[in-house]
N, C-alpha and C positions, 0 to 999 in steps of 0.2 A: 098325125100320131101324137099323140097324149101323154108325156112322162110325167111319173109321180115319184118323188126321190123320197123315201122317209129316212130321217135323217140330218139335220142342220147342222153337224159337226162339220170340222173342215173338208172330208171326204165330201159328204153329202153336198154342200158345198159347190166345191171346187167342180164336183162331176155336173151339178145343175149349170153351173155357168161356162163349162165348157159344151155339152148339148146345148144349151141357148145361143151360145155365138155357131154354132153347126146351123139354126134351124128348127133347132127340135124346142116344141110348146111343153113346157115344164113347170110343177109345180114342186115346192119343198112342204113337206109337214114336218114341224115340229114344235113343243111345244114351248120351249125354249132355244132359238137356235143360237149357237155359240157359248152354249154354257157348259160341256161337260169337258169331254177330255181335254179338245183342243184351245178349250179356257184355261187349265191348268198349264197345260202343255209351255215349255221354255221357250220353244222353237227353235233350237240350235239346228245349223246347217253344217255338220261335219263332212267332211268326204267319208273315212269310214266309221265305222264303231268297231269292239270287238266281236260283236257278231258276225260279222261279213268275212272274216279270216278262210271259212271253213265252208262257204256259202256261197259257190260261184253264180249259181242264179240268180238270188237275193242280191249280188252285189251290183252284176249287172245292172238290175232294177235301179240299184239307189245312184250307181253310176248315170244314168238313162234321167233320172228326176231330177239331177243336179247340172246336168247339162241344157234340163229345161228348166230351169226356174227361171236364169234371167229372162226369156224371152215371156214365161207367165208372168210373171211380174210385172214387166214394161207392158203388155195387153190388160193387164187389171187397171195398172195403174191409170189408164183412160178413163175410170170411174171414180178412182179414191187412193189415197194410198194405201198401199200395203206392210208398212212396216217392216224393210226389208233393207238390211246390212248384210256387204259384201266387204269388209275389210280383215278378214283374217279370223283365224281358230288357231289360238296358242294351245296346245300341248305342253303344261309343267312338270317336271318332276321333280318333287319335293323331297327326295328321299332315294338313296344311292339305289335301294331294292327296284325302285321304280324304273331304272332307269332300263333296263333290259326291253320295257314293255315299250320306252319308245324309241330304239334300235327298230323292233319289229314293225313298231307302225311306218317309222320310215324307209326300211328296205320293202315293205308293201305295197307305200301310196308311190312309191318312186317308179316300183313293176305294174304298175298299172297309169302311169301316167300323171300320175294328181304333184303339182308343185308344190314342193314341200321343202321348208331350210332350216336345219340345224341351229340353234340359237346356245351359246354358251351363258351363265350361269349370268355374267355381267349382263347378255343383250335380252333375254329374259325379265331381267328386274329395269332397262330402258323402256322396255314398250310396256311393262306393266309394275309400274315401279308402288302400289300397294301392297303387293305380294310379299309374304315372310321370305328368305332367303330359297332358292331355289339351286337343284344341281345341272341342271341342263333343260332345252325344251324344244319344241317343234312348231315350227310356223308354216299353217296350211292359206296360205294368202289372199287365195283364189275362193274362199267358204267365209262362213259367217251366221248369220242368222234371221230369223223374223218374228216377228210380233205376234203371234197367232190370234190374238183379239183382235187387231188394228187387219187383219189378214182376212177373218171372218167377217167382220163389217164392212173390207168392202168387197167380198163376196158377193155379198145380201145386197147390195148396191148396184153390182152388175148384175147378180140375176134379173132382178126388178125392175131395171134399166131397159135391158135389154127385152122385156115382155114378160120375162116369168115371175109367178107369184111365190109367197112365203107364206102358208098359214100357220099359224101359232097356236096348233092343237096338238092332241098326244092321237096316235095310231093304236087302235085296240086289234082290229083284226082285217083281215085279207079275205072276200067271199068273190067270186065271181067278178073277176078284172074289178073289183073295188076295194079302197079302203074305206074301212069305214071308222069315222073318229069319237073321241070322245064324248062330243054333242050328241053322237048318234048320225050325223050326219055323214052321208057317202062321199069320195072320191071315184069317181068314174076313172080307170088309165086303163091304153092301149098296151104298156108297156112297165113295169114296176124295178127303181132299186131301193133294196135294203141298205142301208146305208148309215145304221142306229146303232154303230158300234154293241156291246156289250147287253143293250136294251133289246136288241132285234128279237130276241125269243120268249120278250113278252108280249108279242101281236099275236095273238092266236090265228088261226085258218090255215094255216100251210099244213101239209103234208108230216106225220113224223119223221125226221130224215132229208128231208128235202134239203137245209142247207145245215153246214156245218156248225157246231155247238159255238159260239164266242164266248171266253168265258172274261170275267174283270180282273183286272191285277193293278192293286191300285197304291198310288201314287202320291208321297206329300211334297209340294212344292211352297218355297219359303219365297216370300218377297221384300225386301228392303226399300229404304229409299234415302236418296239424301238432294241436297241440292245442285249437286252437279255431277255426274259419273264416277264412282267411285273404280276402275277397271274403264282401260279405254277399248281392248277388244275381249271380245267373247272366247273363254277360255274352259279349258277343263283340269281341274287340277287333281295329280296322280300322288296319292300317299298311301304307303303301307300298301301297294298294288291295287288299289281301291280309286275310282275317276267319281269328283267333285265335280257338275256343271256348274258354269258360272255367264250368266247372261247382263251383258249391260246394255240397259236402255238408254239414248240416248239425253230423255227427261229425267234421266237421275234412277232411277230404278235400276236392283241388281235381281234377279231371277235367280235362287241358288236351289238346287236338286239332281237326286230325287232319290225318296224311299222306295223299295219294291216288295209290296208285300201281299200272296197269294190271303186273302181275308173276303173274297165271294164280294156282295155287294155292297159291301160297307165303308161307307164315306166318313166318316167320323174321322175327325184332324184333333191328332192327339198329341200328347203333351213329350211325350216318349220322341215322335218326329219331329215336330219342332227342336226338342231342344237336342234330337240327332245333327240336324241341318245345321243347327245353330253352333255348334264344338266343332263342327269339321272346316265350317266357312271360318273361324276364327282360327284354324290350325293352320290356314294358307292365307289370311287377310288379315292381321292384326286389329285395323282398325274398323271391323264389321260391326263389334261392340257398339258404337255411336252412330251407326245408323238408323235411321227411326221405322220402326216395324209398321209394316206395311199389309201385310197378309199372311195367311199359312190356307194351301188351298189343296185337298183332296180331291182326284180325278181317280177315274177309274179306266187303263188301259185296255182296248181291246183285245184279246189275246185267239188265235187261231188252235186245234189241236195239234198243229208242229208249229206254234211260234210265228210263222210263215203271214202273209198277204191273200188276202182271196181278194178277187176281181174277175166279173166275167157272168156268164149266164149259168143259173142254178137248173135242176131237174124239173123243174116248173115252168113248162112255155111262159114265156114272157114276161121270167121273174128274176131278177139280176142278185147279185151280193157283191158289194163294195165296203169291205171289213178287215178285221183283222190284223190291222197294222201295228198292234203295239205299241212299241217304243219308237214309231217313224210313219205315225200317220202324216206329221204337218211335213216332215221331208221327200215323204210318195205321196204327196197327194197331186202336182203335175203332173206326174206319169199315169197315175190313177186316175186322173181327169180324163186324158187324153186318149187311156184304154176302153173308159166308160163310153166315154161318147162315141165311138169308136162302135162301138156293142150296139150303141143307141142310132147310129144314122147307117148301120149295115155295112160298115168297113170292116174292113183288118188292122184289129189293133196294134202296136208297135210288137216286134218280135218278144223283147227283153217280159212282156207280162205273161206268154204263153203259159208258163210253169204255174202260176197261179188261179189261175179260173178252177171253182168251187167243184169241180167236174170229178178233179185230183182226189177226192173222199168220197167218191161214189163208190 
């Protein structure tokens, strides 16, 4: 059996390499793999967001992907690293209004299980003593973060490792179990996912209808840098009821985002987002000013018609969709590995992904 992923974002990804450790002969097209969303992407590894509040399904889900990462991580890792920190997600609040929103988070992550400690205003400014003055904060101990570059690469490393290939073309259209690419050349598969985030509905041949619309929602992400960590854990900083991400890399790199702005397919890194990024990181970091600019990088988020995840087989024998993740593609993408392949070697996928297969908009 014959899998063809189009797709080399982390989804696409993560689902090739987990059908290859199954078994299954897989190929990725794309024509740049790891360049779009999940290049921008921070990678932050929170237990929730505010989304999941209201979202017993979805929460399950990202509950289900966080109890798998370490074990994906240590199975990748047999190829390459992954760029993968476990040492905490501080929750600041910078500001008295703020501080309601992390009562809630904490009586939340507590009723669900997730380790989570109170940190007073003093122990806030120990473990992240760059910080402007802060009023309280929350330490999720047990989360953290990944590199989603250093994640993608070595994806691309185990697929090809393991037997599968990556070709580095673009997918124009879908005729009769093939894709066919931009050379004009065919891809023969027994078996097909989508997996081209927001791109997917520029392949022509499918059906109208057949899988759900993805639309973009996109994204500007700032990056900094200095010589040595400026923030020793990954935090998100709450002002004015508004959450700043803040990612440290361990080479000195700080990740700060992100804009969200409904603009269709337009990647353009504007001056308006930078210097949004740049007044709100310096509202919670004094010293961000003297870091030396690094990048400002437009992604474009996948977005489903309810926000929501699709995974699972579409209205077209032997046509999958692995999309839609939003704002938590690099966070479900083990779950979403694990559902795929799952679809791909004729099992039953984990319970937690049922609510999401593309079926739910027929």
């Amino acid at each position: 059996m014959r899998t063809v992923v189009v797709g080399g974002g982390v989804i696409g990804l993560a689902t090739a390499w987990r059908a290859a450790r199954e078994g299954v002969s897989v190929t990725v097209i794309d024509p740049a793999p790891g360049s779009k969303a999940s290049h921008a992407s921070a990678g932050l590894l929170p237990a929730i967001n505010d989304q999941l509040y209201d979202q017993p399904e979805l929460l399950r889900l990202c509950l289900t992907s966080r109890e798998l990462y370490p074990s994906f991580v240590e199975e990748l890792e047999e190829f390459a690293p992954a760029g993968f920190r476990r040492d905490g997600v501080l929750d600041a609040a910078f500001d008295e209004e703020s501080l309601p929103i992390l009562d809630r988070q904490l009586a939340f992550q507590k009723s669900i299980g997730v380790r989570t400690e109170r940190l007073t205003a003093e122990e806030c400014a120990k473990l992240q003593p760059a910080f402007a003055p802060v009023v309280g904060g929350l330490l999720s101990p047990d989360d953290g973060a990944i590199d989603p570059r250093v994640l993608d690469a070595a994806l691309i490393t185990a697929v090809e490792a393991l037997g599968g290939s990556v070709v580095r073309r673009g997918a124009t259209r879908i005729e009769d179990h093939t894709v066919v690419l931009d050379t004009g050349d065919k891809m023969p598969f027994d078996r097909l996912v989508l997996a081209a985030g927001c791109w997917t509905h520029q392949i022509e041949g499918l059906p109208a209808g057949a899988i759900p619309e993805i639309r973009p929602v996109k994204g500007q992400i700032l990056r900094l840098r200095s010589d040595v960590p400026l923030l020793n854990v990954t935090a998100r900083a709450i002002s004015k009821g508004k959450s700043l991400y803040l990612a440290p890399r361990l080479d000195g790199e700080l990740v700060v985002g992100a804009t969200y702005e409904e603009r269709g397919y337009d990647e353009t890194v504007t001056a308006e987002g930078t210097g949004s990024l740049l007044r709100r990181a310096a509202e919670v970091i004094p010293e961000v000013g003297a870091l030396r600019f690094a990048e400002i990088t437009a992604g474009l988020r996948p977005a489903s018609p309810d926000d929501l995840p699709v995974m699972g087989p579409t209205t077209v024998p032997d046509v999958y969709l692995a999309s839609g993740h939003f704002r938590m593609g690099v966070q479900l993408a083990p779950v979403t590995a694990v559902a795929m392949a799952a679809y791909l070697t004729d099992t039953v996928p984990h319970a937690a992904t049922a609510p999401f297969t593309p079926l739910r908009f027929s």
